[in-house]
N, C-alpha and C positions, 0 to 999 in steps of 0.2 A: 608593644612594637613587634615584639616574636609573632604574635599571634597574625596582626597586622602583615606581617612578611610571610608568612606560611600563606595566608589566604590570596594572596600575590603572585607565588610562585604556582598554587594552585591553577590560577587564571590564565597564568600564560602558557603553561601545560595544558591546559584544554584550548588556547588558543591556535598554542603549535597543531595540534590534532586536528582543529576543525578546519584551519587553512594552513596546508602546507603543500608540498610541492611533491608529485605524484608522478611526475617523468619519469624517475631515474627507476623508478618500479613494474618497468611497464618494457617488454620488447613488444614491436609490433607484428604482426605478420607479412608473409609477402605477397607478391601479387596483384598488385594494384597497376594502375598507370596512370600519367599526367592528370590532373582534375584540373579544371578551370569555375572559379566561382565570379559573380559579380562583384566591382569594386565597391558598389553601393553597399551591399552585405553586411553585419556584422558577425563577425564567427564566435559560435559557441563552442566549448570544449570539455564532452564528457570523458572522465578516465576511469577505466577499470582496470586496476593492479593486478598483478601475480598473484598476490593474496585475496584478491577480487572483491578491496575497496572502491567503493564508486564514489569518485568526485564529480563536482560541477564547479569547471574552472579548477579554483584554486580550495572550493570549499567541498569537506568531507560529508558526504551525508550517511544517514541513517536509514531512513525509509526510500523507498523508489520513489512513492508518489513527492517527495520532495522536487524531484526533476520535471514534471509540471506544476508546481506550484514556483519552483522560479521562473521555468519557462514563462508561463503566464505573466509573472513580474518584470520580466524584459517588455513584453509587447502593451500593455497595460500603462506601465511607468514611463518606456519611452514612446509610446502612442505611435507601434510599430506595426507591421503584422506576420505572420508566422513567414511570408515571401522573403522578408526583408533580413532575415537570419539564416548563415551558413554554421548549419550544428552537424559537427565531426565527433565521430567516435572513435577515442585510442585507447584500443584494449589491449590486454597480454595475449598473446599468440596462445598460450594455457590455458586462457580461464574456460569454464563451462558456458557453454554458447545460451542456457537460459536465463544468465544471467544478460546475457546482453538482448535478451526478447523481450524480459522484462524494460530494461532499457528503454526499448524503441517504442513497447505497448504504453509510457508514460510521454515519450514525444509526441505519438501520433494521437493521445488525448487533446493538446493541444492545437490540431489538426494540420500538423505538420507533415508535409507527402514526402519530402524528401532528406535525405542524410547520405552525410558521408562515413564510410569508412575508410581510418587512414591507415594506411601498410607504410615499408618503408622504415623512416625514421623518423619519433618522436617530434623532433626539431624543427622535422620541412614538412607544410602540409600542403604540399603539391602533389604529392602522390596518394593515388589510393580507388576506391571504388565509391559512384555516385549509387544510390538506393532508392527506389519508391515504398514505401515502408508500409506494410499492409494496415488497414483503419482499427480502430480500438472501437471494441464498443462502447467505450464512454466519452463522450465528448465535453469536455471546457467550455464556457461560453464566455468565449472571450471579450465578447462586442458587446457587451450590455449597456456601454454609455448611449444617451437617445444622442439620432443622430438626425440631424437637418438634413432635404431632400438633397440636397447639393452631395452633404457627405455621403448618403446613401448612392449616389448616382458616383462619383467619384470611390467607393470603396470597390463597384460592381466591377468598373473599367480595370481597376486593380486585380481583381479576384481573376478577369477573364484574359488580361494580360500575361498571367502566371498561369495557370490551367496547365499541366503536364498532360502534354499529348498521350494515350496510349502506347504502347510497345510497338505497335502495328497497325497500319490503319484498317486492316481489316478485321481488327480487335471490335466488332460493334459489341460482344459479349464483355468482354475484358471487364472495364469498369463497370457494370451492372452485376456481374459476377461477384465483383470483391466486396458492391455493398451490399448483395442480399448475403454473404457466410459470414458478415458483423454484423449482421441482424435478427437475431433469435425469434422476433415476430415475423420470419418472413421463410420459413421453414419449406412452406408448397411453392413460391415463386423462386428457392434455390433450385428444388427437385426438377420442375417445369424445365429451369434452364439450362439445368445441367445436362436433362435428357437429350438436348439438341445439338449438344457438345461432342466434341471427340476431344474427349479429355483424359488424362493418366494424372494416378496417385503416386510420386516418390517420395522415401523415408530417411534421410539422411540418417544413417548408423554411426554411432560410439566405434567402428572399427574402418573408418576412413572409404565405406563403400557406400552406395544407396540400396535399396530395395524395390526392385520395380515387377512386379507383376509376378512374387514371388521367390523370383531369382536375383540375385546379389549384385552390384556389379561397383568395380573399385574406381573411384573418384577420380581416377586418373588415369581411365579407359577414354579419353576421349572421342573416338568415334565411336563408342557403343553409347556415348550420352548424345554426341549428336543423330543418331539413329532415334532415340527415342523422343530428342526435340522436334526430327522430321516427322514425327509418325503422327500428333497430336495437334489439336489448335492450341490447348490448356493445357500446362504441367501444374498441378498442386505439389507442392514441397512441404512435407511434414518433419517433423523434429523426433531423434528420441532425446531422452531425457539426460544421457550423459557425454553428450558431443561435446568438443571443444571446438573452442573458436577457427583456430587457425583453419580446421577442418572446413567448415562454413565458408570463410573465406577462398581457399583453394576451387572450393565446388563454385564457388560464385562468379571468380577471375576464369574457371575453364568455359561456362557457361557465357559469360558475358564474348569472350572470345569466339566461342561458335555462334553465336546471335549474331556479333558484330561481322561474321562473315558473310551474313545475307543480308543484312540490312543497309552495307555498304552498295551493294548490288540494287538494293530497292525491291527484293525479293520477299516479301516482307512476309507473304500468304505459304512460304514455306517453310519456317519454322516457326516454334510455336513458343511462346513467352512463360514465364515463372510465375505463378500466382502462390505465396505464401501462407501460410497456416499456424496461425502462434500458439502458442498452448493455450491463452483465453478463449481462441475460438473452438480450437480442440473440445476443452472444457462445456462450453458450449453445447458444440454439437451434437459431444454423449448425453446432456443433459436431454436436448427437444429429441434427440432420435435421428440426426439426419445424417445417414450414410451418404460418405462420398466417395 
C-alpha cells in the first residue's frame, strides 16, 4: 500500500507540472492596442514565464518543437486549417526575446503567417499587437490526407480567401523577398533582388537602441526611426542575442505607430515596412555566404 501511495503521489506531482496554470507567472508588456480576431477562430495560448517556462495552454513543455507538433494536432484532429486559429503569445515583459523567435520559428513550421502578441493584462486578450511572422524554413505538411477534386477546389478558395495582403501595395518585392532569405537554395535570386532594393539593415541591441548604418539610435527616438522608415522600401530587423522582450515589443508598437500614420493616408509608397530576420535564417546566411 506505501509503495502503491508513493507511486501516486509521484503522478500527480508530475501531473501538476505538466499542466498547471502559468498566468500568475507571467507580466506582460505594454503597448499594444485593441486587436479584433474572428468569431469563427479558435485561440491558442502560448505562455512564457519570468522563469521562461513555455506552455501551450495549460501544458508545460520541454522541447520547442513540441509547439508544432501540437500545433499540427489541432489542424489534423479537428480537420481545421492553420486560418482557422487565433495563436496569442503571453510572455514576461523579461524574458530574452530568442526565446520567443524560437517560439514563433515552431509556429510558422506549421505555416502559420500570423500571431498575436498580447500586452496589457493576462486575463483580457483584447489588447496587444497583430504579427506576420517571418517563414521557417522548415515546413510541416500538414495536408497529406488525398483529397477529392471538390476538396482540393474548396481548400484553394480557403487558402485565397485568407492570403494576407502585403504591407503595402507597392510591396511587389515584399513577399518574394521573405521567401527567397528562407531559402538557402536560392542564394543568387536573394542577391539579384536585393540589388534592386533600397533597403536598410537594423540590429535591435541588449541596450534598448538599434544600430543602423553604424551609429546607434535609442528605441524611443521616434522621429529618427521614422526618418529611417522614410528613407528605404525594406527594413531588415536583426536580433542580438541578449534582447528582452519587452524591448521588442516597445520597438514594434512605436513602429507599428509611424506605419500606421501613412497607411491611414493611403500613402503607402512612402514608408517602408519591416522584413524580419530570425536567428535560423541568420544561421543560414553565414553558412551559404549571403551578405545582406
Amino acid at each position: 500500500m506505501k509503495k502503491t501511495g508513493i507511486i501516486n503521489l509521484i503522478v500527480l506531482v508530475l501531473s501538476i507540472s505538466l499542466y498547471s496554470q502559468p498566468k500568475e507567472q507571467i507580466s506582460l508588456p505594454k503597448g499594444g492596442s485593441e486587436i479584433k480576431t474572428q468569431q469563427s477562430t479558435k485561440n491558442i495560448n502560448i505562455y512564457i514565464t519570468k522563469e521562461q517556462h513555455v506552455y501551450f495552454e495549460n501544458q508545460k513543455l520541454t522541447f520547442y518543437c513540441q509547439i508544432s507538433e501540437l500545433l499540427s494536432k489541432e489542424f489534423t484532429n479537428n480537420q481545421i486549417s492553420p486560418f482557422d486559429l487565433s495563436i496569442n503569445i503571453l510572455a514576461d515583459n523579461g524574458v530574452f526575446y530568442n526565446v520567443i523567435d524560437k517560439v514563433k520559428t515552431e509556429i510558422a513550421k506549421t505555416n502559420n503567417k500570423t500571431i498575436y502578441y498580447q500586452t496589457g493584462v493576462v486575463e483580457n486578450l483584447s489588447e496587444g499587437l497583430k504579427d506576420v511572422i517571418p517563414k521557417s524554413l522548415y515546413q510541416i505538411n500538414l495536408f497529406s490526407r488525398i483529397l477529392t477534386l471538390q476538396e482540393r477546389s474548396e481548400m484553394k478558395k480557403l487558402n485565397d480567401s485568407h492570403n494576407i495582403p502585403p504591407p503595402a501595395p507597392s510591396y511587389n518585392y515584399y513577399y518574394h523577398l521573405r521567401s527567397v532569405l528562407s531559402d538557402g537554395s536560392k542564394k543568387e535570386e536573394a542577391k539579384h533582388l536585393l540589388e534592386k532594393l533600397n533597403y536598410a539593415n537594423i540590429r535591435l541591441l541588449s541596450n534598448q537602441k538599434i544600430r543602423y548604418k553604424g551609429y546607434d539610435v535609442a528605441i524611443s527616438d521616434e522621429k529618427e526611426l521614422e526618418s529611417i522608415l522614410k528613407n528605404h522600401q525594406i527594413v531588415l530587423l536583426h536580433f542580438d542575442e541578449n534582447i528582452i522582450y519587452g524591448d521588442y515589443i516597445a520597438l514594434k508598437a512605436i513602429i507599428k505607430r509611424i506605419t500606421n500614420k501613412y497607411h491611414s493616408k493611403k500613402q503607402y509608397d512612402k514608408i517602408s515596412s519591416i522584413l524580419e530576420i530570425p536567428a535560423e535564417q541568420e544561421i543560414m546566411h553565414k553558412e551559404i555566404e549571403l551578405k545582406l
